[in-house]
ROSE-4610 file (N, C-alpha, C; in Angstrom, 1 decimal, always signed):
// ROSE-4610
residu = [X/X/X/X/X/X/X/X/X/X/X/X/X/X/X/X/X/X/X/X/X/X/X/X/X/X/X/X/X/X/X/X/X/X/X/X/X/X/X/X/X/X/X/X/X/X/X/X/X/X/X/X/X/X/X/X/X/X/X/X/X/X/X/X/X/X/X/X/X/X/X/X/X/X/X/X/X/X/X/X/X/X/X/X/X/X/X/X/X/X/X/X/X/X/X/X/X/X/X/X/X/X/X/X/X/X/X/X/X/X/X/X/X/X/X/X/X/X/X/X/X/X/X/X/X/X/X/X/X/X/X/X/X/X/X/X/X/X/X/X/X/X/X/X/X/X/X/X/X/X/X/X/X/X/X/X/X/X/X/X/X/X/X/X/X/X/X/X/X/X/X/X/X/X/X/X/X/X/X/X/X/X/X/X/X/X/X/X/X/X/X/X/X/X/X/X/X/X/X/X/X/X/X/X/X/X/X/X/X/X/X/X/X/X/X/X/X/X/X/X/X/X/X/X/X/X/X/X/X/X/X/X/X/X/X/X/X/X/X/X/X/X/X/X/X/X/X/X/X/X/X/X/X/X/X/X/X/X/X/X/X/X/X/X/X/X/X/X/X/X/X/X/X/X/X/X/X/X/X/X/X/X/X/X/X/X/X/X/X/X/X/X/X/X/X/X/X/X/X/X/X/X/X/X/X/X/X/X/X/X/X/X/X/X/X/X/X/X/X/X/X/X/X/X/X/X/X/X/X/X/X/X/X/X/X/X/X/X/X/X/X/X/X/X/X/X/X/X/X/X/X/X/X/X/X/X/X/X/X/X/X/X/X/X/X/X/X/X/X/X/X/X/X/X/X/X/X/X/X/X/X/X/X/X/X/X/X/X/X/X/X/X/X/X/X/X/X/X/X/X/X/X/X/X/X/X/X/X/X/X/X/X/X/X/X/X/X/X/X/X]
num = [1/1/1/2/2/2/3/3/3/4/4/4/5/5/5/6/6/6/7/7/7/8/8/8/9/9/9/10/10/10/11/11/11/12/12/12/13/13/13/14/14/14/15/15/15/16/16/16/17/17/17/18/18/18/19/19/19/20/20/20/21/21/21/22/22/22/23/23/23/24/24/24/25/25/25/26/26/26/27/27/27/28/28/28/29/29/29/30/30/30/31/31/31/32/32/32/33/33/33/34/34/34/35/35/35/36/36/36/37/37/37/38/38/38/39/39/39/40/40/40/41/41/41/42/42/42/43/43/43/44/44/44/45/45/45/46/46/46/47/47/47/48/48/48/49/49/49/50/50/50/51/51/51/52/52/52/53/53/53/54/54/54/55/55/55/56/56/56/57/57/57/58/58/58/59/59/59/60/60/60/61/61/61/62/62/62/63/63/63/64/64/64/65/65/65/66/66/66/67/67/67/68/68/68/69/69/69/70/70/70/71/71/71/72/72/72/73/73/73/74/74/74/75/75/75/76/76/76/77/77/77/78/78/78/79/79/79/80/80/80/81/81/81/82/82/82/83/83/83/84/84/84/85/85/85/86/86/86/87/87/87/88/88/88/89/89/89/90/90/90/91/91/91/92/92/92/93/93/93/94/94/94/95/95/95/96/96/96/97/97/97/98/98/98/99/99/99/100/100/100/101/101/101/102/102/102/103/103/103/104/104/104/105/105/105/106/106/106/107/107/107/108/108/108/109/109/109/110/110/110/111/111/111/112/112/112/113/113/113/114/114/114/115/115/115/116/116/116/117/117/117/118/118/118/119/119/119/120/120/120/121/121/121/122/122/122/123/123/123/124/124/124/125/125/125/126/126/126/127/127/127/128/128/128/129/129/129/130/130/130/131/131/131/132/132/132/133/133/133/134/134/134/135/135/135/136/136/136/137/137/137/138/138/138/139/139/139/140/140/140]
x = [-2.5/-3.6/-4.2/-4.7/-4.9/-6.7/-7.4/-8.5/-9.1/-9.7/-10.2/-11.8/-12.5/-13.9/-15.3/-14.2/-15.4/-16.3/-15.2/-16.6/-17.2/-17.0/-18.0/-17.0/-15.8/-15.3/-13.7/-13.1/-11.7/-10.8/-9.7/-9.2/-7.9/-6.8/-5.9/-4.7/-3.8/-2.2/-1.9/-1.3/-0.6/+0.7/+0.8/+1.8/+3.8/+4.1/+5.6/+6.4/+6.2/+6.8/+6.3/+4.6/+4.4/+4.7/+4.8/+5.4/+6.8/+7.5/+9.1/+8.8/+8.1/+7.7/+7.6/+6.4/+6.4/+7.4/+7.9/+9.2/+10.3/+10.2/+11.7/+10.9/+9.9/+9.4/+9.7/+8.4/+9.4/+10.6/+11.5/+13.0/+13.7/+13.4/+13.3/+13.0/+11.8/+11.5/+11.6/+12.1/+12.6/+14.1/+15.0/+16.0/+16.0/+14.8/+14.9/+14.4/+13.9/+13.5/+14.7/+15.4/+17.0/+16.5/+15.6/+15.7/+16.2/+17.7/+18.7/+18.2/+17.7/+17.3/+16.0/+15.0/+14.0/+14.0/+14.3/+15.6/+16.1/+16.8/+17.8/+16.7/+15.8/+14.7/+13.4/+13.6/+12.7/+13.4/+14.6/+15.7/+15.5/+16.0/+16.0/+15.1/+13.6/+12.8/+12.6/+12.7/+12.8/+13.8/+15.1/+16.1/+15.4/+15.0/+14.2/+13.3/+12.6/+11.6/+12.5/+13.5/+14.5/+14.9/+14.8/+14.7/+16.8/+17.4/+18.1/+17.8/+17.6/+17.3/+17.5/+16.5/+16.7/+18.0/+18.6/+19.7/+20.8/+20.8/+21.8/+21.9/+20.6/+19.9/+20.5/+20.5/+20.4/+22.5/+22.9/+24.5/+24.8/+24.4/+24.6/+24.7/+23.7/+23.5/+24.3/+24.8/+25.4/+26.9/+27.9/+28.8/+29.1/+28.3/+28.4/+28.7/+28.5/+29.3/+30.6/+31.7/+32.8/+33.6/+33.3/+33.9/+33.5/+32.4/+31.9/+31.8/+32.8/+33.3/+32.3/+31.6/+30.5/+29.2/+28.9/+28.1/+28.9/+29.8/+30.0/+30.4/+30.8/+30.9/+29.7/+28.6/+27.2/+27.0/+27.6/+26.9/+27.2/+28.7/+29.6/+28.8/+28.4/+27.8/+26.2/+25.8/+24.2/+24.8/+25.6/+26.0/+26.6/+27.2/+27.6/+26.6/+25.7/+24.4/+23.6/+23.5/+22.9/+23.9/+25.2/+25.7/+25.7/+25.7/+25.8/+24.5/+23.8/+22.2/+22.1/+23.6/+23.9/+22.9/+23.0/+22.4/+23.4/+24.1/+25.3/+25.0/+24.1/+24.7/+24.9/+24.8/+25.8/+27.2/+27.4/+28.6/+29.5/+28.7/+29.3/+29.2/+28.7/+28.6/+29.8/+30.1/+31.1/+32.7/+32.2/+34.0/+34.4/+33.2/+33.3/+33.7/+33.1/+33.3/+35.1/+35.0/+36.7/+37.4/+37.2/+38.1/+38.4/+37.2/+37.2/+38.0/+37.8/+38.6/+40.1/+40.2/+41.9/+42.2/+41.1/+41.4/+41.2/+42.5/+42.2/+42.2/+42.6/+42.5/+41.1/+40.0/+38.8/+37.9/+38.5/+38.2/+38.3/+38.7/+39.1/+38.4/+38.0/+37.6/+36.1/+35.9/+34.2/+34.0/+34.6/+34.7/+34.2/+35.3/+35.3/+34.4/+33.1/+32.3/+30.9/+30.7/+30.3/+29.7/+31.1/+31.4/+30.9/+31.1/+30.3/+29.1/+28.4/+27.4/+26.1/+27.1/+26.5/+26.2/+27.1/+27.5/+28.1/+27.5/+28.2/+28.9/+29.3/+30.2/+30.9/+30.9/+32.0/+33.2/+32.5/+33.4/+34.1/+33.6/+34.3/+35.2/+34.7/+35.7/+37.4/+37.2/+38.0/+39.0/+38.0/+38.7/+39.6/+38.9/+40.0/+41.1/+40.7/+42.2/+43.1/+42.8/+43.5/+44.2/+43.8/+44.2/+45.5/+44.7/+46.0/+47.5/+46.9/+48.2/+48.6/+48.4/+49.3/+49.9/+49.3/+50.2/+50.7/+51.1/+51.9/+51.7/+52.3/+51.8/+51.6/+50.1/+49.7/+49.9/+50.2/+51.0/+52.2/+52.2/+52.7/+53.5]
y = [-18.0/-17.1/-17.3/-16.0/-16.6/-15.9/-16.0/-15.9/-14.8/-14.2/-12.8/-13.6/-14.2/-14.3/-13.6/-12.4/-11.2/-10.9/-10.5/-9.9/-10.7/-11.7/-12.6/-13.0/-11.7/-12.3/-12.8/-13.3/-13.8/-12.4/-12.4/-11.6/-12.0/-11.1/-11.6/-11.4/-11.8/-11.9/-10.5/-9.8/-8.8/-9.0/-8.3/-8.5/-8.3/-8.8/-9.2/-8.1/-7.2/-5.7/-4.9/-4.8/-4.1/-4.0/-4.9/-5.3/-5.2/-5.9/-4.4/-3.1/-2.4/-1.1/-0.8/-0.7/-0.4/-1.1/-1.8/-1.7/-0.7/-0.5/+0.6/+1.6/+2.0/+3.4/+3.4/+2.9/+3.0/+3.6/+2.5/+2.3/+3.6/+4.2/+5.4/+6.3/+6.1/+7.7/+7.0/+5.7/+5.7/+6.2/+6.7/+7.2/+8.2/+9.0/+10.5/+10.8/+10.2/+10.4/+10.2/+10.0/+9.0/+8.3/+7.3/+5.8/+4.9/+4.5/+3.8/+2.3/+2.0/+0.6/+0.2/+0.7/+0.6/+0.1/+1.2/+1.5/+0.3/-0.2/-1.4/-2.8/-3.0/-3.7/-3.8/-2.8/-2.8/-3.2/-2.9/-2.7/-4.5/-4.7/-6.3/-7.1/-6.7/-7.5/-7.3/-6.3/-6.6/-6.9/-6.7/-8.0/-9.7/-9.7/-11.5/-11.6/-10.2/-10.7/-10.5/-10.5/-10.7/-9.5/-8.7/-6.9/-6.9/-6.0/-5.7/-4.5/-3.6/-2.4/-2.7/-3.3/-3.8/-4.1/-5.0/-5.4/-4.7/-3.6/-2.3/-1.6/-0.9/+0.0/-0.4/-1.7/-2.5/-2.5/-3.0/-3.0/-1.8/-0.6/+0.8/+1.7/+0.7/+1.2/+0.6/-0.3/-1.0/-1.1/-0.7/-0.3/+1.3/+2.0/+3.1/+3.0/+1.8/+1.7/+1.5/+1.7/+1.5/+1.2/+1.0/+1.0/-0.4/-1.0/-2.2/-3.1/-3.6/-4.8/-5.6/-6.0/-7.5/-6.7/-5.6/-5.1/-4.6/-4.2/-4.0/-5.3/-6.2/-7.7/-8.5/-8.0/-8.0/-7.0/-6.1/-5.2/-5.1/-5.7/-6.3/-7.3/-8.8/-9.6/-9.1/-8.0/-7.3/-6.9/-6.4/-5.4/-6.3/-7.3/-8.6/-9.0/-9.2/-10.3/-9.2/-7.9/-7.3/-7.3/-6.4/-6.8/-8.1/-9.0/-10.1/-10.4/-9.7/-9.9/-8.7/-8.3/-6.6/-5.4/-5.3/-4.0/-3.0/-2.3/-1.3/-0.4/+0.1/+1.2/+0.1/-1.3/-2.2/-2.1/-2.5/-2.4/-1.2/+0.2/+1.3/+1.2/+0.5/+1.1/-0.2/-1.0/-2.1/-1.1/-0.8/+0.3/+0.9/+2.1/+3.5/+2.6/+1.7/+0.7/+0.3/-0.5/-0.9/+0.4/+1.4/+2.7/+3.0/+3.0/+3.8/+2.7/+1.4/+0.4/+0.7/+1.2/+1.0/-0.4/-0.5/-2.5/-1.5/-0.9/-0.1/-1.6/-2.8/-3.3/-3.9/-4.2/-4.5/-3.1/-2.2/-0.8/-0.8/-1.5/-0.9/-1.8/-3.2/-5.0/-4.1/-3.3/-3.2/-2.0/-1.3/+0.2/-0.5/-1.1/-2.1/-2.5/-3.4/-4.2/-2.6/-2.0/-1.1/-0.4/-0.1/+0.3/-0.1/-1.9/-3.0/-3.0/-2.6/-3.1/-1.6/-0.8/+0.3/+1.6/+1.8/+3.1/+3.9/+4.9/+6.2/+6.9/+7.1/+7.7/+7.0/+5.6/+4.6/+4.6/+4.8/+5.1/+6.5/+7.6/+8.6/+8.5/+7.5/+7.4/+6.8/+6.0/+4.9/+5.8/+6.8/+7.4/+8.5/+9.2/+9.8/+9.2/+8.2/+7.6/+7.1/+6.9/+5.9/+8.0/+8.9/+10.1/+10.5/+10.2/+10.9/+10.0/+8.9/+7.7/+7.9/+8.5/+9.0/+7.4/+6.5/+5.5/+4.8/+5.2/+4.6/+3.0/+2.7/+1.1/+1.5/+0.5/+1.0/-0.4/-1.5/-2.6/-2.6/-2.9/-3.1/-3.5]
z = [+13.4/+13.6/+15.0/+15.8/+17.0/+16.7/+17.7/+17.7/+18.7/+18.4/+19.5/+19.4/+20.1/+20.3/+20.5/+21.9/+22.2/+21.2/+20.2/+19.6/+18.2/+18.3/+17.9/+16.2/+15.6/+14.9/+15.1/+14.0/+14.5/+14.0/+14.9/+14.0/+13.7/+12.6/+11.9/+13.3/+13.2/+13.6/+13.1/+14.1/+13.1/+12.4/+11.2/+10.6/+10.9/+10.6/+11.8/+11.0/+10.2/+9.9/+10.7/+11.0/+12.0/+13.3/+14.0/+15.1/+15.0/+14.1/+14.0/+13.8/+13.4/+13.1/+14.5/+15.0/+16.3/+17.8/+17.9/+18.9/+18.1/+17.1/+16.6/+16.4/+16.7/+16.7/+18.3/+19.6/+20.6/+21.3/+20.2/+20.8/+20.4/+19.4/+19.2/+20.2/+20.0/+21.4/+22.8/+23.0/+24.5/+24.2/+23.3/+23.1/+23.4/+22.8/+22.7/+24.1/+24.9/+26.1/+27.4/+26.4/+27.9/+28.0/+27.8/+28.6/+27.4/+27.5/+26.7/+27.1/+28.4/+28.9/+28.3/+28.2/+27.1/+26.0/+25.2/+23.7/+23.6/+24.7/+24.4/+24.3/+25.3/+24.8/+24.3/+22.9/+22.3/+20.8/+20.8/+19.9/+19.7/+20.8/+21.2/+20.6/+20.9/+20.1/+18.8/+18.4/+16.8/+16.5/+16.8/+16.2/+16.3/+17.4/+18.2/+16.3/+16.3/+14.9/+13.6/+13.7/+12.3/+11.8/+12.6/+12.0/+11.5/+10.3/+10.1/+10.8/+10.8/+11.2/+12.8/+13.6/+14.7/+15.7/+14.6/+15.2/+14.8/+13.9/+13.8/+15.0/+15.1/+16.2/+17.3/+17.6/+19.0/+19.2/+18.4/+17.9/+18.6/+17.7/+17.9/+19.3/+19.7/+21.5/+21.9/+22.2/+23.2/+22.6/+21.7/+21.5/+21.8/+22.2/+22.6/+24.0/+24.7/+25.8/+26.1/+25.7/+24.8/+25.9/+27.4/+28.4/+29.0/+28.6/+28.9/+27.9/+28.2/+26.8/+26.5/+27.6/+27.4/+26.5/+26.8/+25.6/+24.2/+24.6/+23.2/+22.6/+23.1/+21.9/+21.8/+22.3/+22.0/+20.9/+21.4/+20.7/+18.9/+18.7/+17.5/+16.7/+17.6/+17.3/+16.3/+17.5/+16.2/+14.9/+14.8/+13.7/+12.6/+13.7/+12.2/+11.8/+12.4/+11.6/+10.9/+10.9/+10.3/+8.9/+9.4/+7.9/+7.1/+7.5/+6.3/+6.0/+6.5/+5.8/+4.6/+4.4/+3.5/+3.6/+4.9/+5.6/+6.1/+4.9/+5.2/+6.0/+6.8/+7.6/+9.3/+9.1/+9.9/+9.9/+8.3/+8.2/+8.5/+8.1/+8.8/+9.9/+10.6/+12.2/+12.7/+12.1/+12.7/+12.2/+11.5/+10.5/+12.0/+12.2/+12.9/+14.4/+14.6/+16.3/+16.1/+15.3/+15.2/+15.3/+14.0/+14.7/+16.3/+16.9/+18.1/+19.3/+18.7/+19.1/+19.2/+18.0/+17.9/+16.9/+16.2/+15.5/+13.7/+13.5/+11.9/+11.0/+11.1/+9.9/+9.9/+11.3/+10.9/+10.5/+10.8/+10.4/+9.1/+8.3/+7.1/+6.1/+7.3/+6.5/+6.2/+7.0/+7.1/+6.5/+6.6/+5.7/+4.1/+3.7/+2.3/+2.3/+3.1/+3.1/+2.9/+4.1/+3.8/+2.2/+1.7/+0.5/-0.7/-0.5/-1.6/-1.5/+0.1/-0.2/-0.5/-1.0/-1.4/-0.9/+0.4/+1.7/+0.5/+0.1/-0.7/+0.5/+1.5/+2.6/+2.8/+2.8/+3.1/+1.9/+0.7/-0.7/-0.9/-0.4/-0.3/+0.8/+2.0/+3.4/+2.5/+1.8/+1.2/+0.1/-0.7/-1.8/-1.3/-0.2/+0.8/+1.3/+2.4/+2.6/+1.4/+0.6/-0.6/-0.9/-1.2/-2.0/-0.3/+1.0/+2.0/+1.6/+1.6/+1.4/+0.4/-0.6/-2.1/-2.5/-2.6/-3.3/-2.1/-0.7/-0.1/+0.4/+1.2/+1.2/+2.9/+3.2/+4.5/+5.6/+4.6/+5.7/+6.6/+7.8/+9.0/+8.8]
């Protein structure tokens, strides 16, 4: 707890949801405004405050660089810690990255993971491919 004096009482710490609340509100409308560099650190600190949400957001931006490897394996790294904290729309966003990669079997690790951890799109993504493949065997 820190202490405000002026005005003669103390006041509380704000609460560390709020403070993820507001950098991902922010990061948000520095989005919608074009500034991705903002966005990217505001994203930032609420992942720093433990945010799942945060560190999706943050993932999500910086794999859309898809031309700049050193962010996007930053950007991989957010999206893993978010999913294994089982925050599936991580997991979807690591599926949809490996696709655009060209990496279909971690495409498919995270699609599945996705899936378990309760993505109703990722289950339909799965029951579709399983219905195109008719049975077929999809190993190399």
């Amino acid at each position: 707890m820190y202490s405000a004096r002026n005005s003669g009482r103390e006041m509380k710490k704000p609460q560390r949801y709020d403070l993820i609340w507001d950098h991902m509100r922010k990061g948000v409308a520095a989005l919608e405004s074009g500034n991705s560099t903002l966005a990217e650190r505001e994203y930032t600190e609420a992942a720093k405050l433990g945010s799942e949400s945060g560190h999706n957001s943050l993932g999500a931006l910086l794999t859309n660089k898809l031309e700049d490897t050193s962010a996007v394996e930053r950007g991989l790294r957010h999206l893993r810690i978010a999913a294994s904290r089982g925050y599936y729309p991580a997991a979807w966003n690591l599926a949809v990255t490996y696709g655009q990669l060209g990496k279909s079997r971690w495409q498919l690790f995270w699609m599945k993971r996705a899936a378990s951890l309760g993505d109703e799109e990722a289950v339909a993504e799965l029951k579709k491919t399983a219905e195109n493949n008719d049975g077929k065997s999809t190993k190399k």
